[in-house]
N, C-alpha and C positions, 0 to 999 in steps of 0.2 A: 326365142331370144328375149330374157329381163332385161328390163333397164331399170338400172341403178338411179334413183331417185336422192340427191342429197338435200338435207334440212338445212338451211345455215343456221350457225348457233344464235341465239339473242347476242345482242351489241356489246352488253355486260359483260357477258361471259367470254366472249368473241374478245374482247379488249383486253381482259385481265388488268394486271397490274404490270405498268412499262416500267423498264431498267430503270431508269431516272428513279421513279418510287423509290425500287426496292435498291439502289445505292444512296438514296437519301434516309430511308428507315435503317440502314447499314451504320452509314455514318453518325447518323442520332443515335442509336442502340451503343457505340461504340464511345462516345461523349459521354454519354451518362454515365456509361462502365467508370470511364474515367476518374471522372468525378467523382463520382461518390468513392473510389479507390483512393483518391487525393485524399480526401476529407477525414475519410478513417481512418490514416495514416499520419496526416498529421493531428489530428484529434487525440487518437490513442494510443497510436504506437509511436511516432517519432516525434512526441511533447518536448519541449526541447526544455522545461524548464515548469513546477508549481505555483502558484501562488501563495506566498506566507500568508500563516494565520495572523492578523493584528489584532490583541485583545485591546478594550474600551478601558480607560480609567477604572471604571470599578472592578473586569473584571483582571488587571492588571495586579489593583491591589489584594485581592484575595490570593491573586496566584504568588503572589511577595508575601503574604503572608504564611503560605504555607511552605516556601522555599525557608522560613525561618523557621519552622517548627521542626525540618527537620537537617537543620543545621545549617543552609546557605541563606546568609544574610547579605541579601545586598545591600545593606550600609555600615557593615563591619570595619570599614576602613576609613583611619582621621583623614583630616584635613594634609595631609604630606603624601598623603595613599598607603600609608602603611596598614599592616592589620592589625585591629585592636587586641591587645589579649586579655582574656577574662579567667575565669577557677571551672572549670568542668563541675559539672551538676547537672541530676536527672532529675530532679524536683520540678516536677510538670511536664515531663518531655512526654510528647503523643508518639505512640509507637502505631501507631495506621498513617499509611500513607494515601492522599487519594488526590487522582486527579483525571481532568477531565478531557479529552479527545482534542477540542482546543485549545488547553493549556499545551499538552504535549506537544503538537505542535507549534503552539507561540512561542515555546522553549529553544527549539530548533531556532524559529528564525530570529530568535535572539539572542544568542549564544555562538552561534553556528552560519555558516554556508549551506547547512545542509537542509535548508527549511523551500530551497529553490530544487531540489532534488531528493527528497526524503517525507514522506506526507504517512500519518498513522490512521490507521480505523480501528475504533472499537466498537464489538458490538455484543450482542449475549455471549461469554465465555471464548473470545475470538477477538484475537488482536491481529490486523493487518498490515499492510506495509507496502507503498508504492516505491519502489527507488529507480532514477533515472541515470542513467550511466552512459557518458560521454563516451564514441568511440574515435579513435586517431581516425585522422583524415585515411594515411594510408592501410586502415583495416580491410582486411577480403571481405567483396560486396556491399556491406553496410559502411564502410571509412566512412566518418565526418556527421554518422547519424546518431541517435539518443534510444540506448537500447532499454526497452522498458521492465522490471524486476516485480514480478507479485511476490506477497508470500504471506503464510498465512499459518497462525500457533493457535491453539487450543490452549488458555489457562483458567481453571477453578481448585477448587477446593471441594476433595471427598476422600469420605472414609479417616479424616483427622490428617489427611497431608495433599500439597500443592501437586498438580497434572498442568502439567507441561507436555504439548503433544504438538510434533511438527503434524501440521495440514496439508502441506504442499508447496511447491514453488513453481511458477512458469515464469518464462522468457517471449514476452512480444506477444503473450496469451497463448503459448505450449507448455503445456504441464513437461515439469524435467521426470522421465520416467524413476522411480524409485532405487532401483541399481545408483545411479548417478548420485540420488542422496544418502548413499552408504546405508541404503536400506533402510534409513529412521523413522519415513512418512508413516504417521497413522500410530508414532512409537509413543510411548510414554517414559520422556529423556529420564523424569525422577526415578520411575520406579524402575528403569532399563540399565541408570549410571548411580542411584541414590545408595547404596550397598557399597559399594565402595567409595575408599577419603578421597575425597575434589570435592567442585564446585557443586554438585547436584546433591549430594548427601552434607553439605553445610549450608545451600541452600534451602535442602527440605525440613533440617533444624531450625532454621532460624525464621521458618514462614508459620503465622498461625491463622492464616484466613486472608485467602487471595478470590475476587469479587469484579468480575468483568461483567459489564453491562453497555448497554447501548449507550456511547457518548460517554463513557464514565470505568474507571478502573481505580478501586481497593485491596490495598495490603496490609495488613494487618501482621506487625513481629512482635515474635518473643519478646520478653524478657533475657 
């Protein structure tokens, strides 16, 4: 006849980790979840609203100054507010246009509503585009939330004419699959619609050196 001999375990082991623990590591694991859920939600996805560009005096005046070189003066109008009229003439007119990431912007939010919902990125040959779109309170699942819009175009200058190239669009950071964009992602709109009379074939006439850089965009037209 054996007898069975038992070890008891050490205290440690023997104890483990009590319910109380592992429902408090439960509930913290599940807070944090939260939270940092919360944060990137309203951070990035449901921004309810940008903040305008405000340019400084000086660079105010630069950017008035190039709103009059190519045609918008903001102080064309007398003292009654009517508009002034003058004799048409190209005698010094600059045919490049350039401007800078926040200008475009400061443009927005001074012209426009759309500077609270509408934000541009320029960068090497890549123009961006944040847009925030308000949805009705009673829309399905998201009602009353700010749904957020990337998008992103490809423009340079090769081979003696302007490229124009959709990049992509996502919703709330989902790429929309390419079917959905009628197929254009990764197109080249000039050389895809330039062949035929519209806009992309009077466009790619009338462009003689298009120049996208970081913080900065150049156009440069014909004659």
């Amino acid at each position: 006849m054996s007898t069975e001999v038992t070890v008891p375990a050490p205290a440690s082991e023997k104890r483990g980790l009590g319910w109380t623990h592992v429902l408090l590591i439960v509930l913290a694991t599940i807070v944090v979840t939260v939270g940092l859920t919360y944060w990137v939600l309203a951070t990035w996805v449901f921004v309810k609203e940008f903040k305008p560009v405000q340019l400084n005096a000086r660079e105010e005046q630069v950017l008035n100054s190039k709103l009059r070189a190519i045609g918008y003066d903001v102080g064309e109008l007398d003292a009654q507010g009517n508009l002034k009229p003058e004799p048409y003439s190209e005698v010094g007119a600059k045919r490049e246009v350039s401007f800078s990431e926040r200008e475009l912007n400061a443009m927005l939010a001074k012209n426009t509503d759309l500077a609270h919902k509408l934000a541009i990125d320029l960068s090497d040959e890549l123009v961006s585009a944040k847009l925030l779109i308000p949805l009705e309170p009673d829309f399905p699942v998201l009602g009353g939330k700010t749904l957020r819009v990337n998008a992103g175009v490809e423009m340079a200058y090769r081979e003696s004419r302007p490229i124009v190239i959709l990049k992509g669009v996502s919703i709330m950071g989902v790429p929309i699959p390419n079917a959905w964009l009628g197929n254009l992602k990764n197109v080249d709109l000039v050389n895809e619609f330039g062949a035929d009379q519209g806009f992309w074939k009077s466009f790619s006439e009338g462009v003689d050196n298009i120049r996208v850089e970081e913080g900065q965009m150049k156009i440069k037209l014909k004659e």
